[in-house]
C-alpha positions as CSV (number, residue, x, y, z in Angstrom):
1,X,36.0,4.9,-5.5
2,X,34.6,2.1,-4.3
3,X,32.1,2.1,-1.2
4,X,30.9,-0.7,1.4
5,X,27.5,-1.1,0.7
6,X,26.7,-1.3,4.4
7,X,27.5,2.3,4.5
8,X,24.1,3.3,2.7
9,X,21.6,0.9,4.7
10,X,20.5,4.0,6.7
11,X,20.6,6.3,3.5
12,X,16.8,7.0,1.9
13,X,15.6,5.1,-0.8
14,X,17.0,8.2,-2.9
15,X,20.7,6.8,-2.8
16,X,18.9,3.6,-4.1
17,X,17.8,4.8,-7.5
18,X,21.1,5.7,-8.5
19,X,23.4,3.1,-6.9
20,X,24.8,-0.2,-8.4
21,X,26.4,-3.2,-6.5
22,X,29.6,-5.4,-7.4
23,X,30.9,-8.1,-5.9
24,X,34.6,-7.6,-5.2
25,X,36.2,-10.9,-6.4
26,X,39.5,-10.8,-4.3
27,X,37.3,-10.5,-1.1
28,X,34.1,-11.3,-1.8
29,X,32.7,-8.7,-0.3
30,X,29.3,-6.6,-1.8
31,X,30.5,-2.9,-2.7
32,X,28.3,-0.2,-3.5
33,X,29.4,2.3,-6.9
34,X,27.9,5.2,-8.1
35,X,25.7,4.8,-11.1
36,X,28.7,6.4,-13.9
37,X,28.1,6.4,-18.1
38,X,29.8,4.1,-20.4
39,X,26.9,1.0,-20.3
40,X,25.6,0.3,-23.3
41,X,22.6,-1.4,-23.1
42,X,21.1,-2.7,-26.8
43,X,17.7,-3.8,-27.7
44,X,16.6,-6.4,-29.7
45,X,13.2,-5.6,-32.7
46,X,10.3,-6.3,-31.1
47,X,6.9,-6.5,-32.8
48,X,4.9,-3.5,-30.7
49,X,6.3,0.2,-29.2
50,X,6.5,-1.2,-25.4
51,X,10.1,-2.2,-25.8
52,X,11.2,0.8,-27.8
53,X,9.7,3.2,-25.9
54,X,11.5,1.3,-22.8
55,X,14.7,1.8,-24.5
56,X,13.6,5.5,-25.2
57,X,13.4,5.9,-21.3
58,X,17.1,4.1,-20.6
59,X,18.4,6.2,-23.3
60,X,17.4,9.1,-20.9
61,X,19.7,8.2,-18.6
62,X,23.5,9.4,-19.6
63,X,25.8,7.0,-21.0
64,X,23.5,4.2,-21.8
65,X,22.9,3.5,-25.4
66,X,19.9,1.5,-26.8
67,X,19.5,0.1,-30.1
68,X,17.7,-2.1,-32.5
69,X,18.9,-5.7,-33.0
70,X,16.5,-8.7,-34.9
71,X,13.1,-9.8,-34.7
72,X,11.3,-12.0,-32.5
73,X,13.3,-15.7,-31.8
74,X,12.0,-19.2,-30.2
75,X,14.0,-20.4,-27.7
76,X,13.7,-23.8,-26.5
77,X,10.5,-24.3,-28.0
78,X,9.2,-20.5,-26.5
79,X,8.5,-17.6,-28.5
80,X,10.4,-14.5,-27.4
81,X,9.9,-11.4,-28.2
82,X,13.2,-9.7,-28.6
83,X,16.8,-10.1,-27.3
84,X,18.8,-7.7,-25.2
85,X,22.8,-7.2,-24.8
86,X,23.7,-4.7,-22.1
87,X,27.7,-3.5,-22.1
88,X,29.2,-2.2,-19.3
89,X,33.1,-1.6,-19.5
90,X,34.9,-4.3,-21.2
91,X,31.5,-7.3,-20.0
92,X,28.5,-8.0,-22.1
93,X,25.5,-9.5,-20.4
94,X,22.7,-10.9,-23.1
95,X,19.0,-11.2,-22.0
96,X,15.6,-12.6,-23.8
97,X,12.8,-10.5,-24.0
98,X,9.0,-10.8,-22.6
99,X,7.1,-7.7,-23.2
100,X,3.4,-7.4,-21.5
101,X,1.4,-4.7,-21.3
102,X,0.8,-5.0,-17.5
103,X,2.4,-7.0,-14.9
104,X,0.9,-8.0,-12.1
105,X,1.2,-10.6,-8.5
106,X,-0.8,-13.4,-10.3
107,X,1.3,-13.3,-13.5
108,X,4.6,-13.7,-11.7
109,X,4.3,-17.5,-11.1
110,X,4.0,-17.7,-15.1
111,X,6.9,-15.7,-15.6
112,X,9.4,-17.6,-13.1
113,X,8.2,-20.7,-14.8
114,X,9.4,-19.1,-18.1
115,X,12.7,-17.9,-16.8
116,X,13.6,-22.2,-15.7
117,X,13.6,-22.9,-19.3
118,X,14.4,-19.3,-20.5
119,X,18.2,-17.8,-19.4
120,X,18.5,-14.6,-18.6
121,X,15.1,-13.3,-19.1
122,X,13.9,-9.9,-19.0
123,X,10.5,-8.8,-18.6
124,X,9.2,-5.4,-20.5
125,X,5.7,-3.8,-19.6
126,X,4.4,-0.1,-19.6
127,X,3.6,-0.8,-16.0
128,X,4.7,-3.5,-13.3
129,X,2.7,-3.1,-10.2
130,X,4.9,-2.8,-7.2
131,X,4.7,-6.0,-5.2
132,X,5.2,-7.7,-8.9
133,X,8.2,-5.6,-9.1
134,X,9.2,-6.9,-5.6
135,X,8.4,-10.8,-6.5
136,X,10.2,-10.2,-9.6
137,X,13.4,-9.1,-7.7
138,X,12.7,-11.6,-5.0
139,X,13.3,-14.6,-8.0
140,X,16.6,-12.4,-9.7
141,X,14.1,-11.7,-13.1
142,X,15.0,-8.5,-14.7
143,X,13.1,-6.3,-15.9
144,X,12.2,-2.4,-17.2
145,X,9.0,-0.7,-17.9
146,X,8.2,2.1,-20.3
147,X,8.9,4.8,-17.3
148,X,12.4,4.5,-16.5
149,X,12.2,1.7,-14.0
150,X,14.3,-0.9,-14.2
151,X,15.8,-3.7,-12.2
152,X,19.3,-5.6,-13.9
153,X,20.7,-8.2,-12.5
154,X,23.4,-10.6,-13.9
155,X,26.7,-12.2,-12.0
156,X,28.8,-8.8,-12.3
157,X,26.3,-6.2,-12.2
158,X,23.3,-5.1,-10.0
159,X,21.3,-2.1,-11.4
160,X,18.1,-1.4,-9.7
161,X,16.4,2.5,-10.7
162,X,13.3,3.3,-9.0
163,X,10.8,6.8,-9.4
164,X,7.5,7.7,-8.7
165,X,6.8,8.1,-12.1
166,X,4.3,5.1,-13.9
167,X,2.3,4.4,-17.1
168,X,-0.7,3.1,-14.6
169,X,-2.7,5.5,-16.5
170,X,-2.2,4.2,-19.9
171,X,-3.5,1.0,-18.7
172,X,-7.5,0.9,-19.7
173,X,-9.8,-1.7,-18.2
174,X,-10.0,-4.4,-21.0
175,X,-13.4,-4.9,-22.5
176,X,-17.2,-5.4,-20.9
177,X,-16.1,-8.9,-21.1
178,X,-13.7,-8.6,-18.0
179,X,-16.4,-6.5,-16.2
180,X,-18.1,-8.8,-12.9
181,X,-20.9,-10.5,-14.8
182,X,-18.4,-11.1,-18.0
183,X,-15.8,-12.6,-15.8
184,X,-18.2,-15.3,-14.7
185,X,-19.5,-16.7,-18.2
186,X,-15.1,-16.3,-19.0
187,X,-14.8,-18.7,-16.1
188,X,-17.4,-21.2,-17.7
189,X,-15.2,-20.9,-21.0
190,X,-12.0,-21.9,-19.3
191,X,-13.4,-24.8,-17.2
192,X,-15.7,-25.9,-19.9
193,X,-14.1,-25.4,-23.2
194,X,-17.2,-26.1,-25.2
195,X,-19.5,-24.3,-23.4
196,X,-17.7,-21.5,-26.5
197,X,-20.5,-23.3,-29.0
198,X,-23.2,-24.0,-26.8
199,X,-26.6,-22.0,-27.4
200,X,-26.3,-18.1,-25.6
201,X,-29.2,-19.4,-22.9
202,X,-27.4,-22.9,-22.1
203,X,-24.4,-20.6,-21.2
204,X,-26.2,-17.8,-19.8
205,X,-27.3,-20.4,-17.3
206,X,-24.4,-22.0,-16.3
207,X,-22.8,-18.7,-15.4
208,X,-25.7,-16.8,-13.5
209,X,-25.9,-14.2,-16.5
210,X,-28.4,-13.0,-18.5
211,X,-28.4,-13.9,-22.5
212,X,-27.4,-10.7,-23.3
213,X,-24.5,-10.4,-21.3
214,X,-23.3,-13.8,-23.4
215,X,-23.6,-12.2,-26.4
216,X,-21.1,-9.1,-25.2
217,X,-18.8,-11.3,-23.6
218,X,-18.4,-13.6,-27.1
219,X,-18.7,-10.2,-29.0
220,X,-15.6,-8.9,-27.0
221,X,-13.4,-11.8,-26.7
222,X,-13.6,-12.2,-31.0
223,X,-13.0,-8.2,-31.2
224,X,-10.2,-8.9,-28.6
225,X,-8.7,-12.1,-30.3
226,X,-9.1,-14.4,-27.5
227,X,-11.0,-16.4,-29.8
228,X,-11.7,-16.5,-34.0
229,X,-14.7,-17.7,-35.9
230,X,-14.1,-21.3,-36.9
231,X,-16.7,-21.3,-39.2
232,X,-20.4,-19.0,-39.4
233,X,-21.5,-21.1,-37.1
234,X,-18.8,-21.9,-34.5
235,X,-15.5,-20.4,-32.6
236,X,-12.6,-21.8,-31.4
237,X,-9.7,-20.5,-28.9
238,X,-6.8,-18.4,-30.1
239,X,-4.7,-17.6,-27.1
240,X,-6.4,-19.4,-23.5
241,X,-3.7,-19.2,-21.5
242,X,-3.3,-15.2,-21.6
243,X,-7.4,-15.4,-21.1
244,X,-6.9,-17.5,-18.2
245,X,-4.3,-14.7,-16.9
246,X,-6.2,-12.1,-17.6
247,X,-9.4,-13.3,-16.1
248,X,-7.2,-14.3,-12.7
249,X,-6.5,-10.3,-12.7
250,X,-10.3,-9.8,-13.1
251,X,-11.7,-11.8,-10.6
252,X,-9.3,-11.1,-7.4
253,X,-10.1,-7.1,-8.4
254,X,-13.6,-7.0,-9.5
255,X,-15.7,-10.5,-9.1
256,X,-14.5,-11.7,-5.9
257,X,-14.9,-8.2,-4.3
258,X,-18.6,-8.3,-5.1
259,X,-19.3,-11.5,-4.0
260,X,-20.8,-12.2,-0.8
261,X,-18.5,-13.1,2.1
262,X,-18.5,-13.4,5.9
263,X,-16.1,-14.5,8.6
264,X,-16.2,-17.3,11.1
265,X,-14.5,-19.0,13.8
266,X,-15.0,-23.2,14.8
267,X,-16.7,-23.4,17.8
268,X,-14.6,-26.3,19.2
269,X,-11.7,-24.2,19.0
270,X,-9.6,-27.3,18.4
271,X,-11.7,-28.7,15.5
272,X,-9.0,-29.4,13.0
273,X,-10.6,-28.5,9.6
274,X,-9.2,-31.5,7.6
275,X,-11.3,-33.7,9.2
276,X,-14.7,-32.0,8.5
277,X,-17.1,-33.2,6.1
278,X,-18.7,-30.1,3.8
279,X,-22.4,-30.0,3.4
280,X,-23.6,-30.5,-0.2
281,X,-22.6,-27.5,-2.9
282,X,-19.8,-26.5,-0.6
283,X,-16.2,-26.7,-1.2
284,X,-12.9,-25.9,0.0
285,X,-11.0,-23.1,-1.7
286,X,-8.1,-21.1,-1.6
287,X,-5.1,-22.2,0.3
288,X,-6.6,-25.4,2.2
289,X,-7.7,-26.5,-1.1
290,X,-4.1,-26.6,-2.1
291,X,-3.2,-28.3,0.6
292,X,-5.5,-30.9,-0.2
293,X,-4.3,-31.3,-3.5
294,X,-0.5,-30.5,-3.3
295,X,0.1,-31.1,0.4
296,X,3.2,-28.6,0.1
297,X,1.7,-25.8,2.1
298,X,-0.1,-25.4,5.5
299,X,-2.9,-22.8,4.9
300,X,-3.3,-20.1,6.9
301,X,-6.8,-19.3,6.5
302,X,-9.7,-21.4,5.8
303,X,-11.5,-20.4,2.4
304,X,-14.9,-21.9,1.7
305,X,-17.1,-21.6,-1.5
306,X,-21.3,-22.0,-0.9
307,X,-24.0,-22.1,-3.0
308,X,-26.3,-22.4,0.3
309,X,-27.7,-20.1,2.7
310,X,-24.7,-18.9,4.8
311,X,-26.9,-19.9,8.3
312,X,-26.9,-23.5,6.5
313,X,-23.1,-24.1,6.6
314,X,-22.5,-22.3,9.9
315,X,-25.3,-24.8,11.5
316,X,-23.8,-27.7,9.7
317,X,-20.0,-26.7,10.9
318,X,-20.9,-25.1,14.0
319,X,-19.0,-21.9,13.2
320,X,-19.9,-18.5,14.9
321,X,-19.6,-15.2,12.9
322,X,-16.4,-13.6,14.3
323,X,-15.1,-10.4,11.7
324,X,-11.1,-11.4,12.3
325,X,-12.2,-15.0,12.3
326,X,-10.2,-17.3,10.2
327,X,-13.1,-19.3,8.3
328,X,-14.1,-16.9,5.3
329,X,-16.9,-18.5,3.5
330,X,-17.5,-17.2,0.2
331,X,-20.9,-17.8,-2.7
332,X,-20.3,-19.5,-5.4
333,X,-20.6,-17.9,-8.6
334,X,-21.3,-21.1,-11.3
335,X,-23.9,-23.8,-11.3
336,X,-23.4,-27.2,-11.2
337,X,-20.3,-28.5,-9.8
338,X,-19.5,-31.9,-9.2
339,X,-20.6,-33.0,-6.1
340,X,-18.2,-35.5,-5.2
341,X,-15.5,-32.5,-5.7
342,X,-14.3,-31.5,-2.5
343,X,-12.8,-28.6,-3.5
344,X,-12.9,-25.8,-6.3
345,X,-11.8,-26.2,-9.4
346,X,-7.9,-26.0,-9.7
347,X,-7.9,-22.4,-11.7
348,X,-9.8,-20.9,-8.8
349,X,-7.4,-22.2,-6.4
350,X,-4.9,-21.0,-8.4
351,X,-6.6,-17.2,-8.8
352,X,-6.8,-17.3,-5.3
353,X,-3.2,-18.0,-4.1
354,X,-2.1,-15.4,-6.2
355,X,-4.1,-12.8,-4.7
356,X,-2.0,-13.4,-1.8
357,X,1.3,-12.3,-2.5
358,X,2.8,-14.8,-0.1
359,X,6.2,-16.2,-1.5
360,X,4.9,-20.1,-0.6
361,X,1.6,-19.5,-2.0
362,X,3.0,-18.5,-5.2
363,X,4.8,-21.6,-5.1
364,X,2.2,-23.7,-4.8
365,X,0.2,-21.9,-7.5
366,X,2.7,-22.3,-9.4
367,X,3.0,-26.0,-8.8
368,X,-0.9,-26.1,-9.5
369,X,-0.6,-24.8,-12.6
370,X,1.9,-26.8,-13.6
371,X,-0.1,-30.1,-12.5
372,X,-3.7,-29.3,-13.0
373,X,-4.0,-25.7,-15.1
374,X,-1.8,-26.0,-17.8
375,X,-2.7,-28.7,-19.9
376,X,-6.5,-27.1,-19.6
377,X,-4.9,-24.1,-21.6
């Protein structure tokens, strides 16, 4: 029997877990139908457990079958991980297959760039943090982690299956390497590609670390395989782009957190920001930094990075301290920018979009990494 979907709006998000959606082709109206057995959903071979535990946990669910197809495929010059083909009644939906051990806001940008050039993707993880889960529906991307939780979508079929159950705890914390102090000699590696060969002190400098803290960091990343020994004397780069990822993760949850930062407010309270000129070692970041470079996005906030005394750039910009103000002035964590920069490096601006979870902001990030991040990678 089939049910206007308008009649569960006021139902708990109980009804939700185990309700599809269909679009009724003679009246094109949305109808709601109860979750029944006879979908097959098939798995491709995939070179770690993430995906076949996932198809463990849809197998759980009556009716649905799961099984093995090939190995790992490239697809328009992409490697993919696996394939999927889900049945349902007499239609057969195919999908490509991303696995990650972790999905979070900052790696959805990446992923909707994937799924332009990638038709119908799927994303696989042992744990999706909700807002991803929300961004991911927000752009139509599938996906299913290794607890039960899944979102399907194709033309004639909407299955979304939500529960309070996660794989958050199987998630560890990296390596030292993504700790604070790591995160800021990975940022040195990433905007300075050879600092990788440059003597442990050289580098130690650069990034406001001690020597010892180089040596982890380098230790790590080879144990890790973010980079290999080129010879006894020299590394190189296996995989920056997940690097740069991963350290975006790292620094919105544990660098920037431990920086210092303070709240201001102009005190012309119709100085228009654009036309300010910084002080020396201060730059715009964050969302006015994009709009400087992409001019697609009207920031909301104001973010500055300093590397002088906080009283310095409030005399200089005659700001006063104001806790809701929207001026957040941040230190900088690096040594020697270029001075006739007037705004952060573009993979800071990028990190910090993400952390925002706005749907523009993401675009824009996106659009930055496209243009300025990328071909760094």
């Amino acid at each position: 029997m089939l049910i206007p979907s308008s009649f569960f709006k006021s139902a708990s998000s109980f009804f939700w877990n185990y309700f599809s959606f269909k679009l009724c082709t003679q009246c094109n109206v949305c109808y709601t139908y109860l979750y029944v057995p006879n979908i097959h959903c098939i798995f491709a071979y995939m070179k770690s457990d993430i995906l076949k535990i996932a198809a463990t946990e849809i197998n759980k669910l009556e009716g649905i079958d799961c099984q093995i197809l090939n190995e790992e495929m490239k697809v328009n010059g992409n490697f993919i991980d696996a394939k999927v083909a889900i049945h349902y009644g007499d239609e057969r939906e195919k999908y490509f297959v991303e696995e990650k051990k972790k999905i979070v806001p900052s790696q959805v940008s990446t992923i909707i760039e994937h799924a332009k050039n990638i038709k119908p993707l799927i994303v696989i993880a042992d744990y999706i943090t909700p807002k991803a889960k929300e961004l991911l529906r927000m752009n139509g991307i599938s996906y299913a982690d290794t607890a039960g939780n899944m979102f399907l979508k194709t033309n004639s079929v909407y299955i979304l299956i939500q529960t309070n159950n996660t794989n958050r705890d199987k998630i560890k914390t990296n390596t030292r390497a993504f700790n604070p102090a790591g995160l800021k000699v990975i940022y040195q590696f990433l905007t300075n590609p050879e600092y990788i060969n440059k003597p442990y002190r050289f580098i130690g400098n650069k990034a406001n670390v001690t020597i010892a803290t180089v040596g982890v960091v380098l230790k790590d990343l080879l144990r890790e395989k973010y980079i290999i020994r080129k010879n006894d004397k020299e590394y190189e780069f296996q995989n920056r782009e997940k690097l740069f990822q991963e350290w975006v993760k790292g620094y919105n949850r544990k660098l920037k957190p431990k920086l210092r930062q303070k709240r201001y407010k102009w005190l012309n309270k119709k100085q228009n920001w654009r036309k300010v000129k910084l002080p020396k070692q201060t730059f715009w970041g964050g969302a006015n930094a994009a709009e400087k470079l992409t001019e697609y996005l009207i920031a909301e906030n104001i973010e500055i990075y300093t590397g002088l005394n906080f009283a310095e750039v409030m005399k200089s910009l005659k700001l006063l301290p104001d806790a809701s103000g929207e001026i957040i002035i941040t230190e900088i964590f690096w040594k020697d920018q270029v001075q006739k920069e007037i705004y952060v490096n573009p993979m800071l601006i990028y990190a910090d979009l993400v952390n925002e979870g706005n749907a523009r902001y993401l675009e824009t990030a996106d659009l930055i990494y496209q243009k300025y991040v990328k071909n760094k990678l």
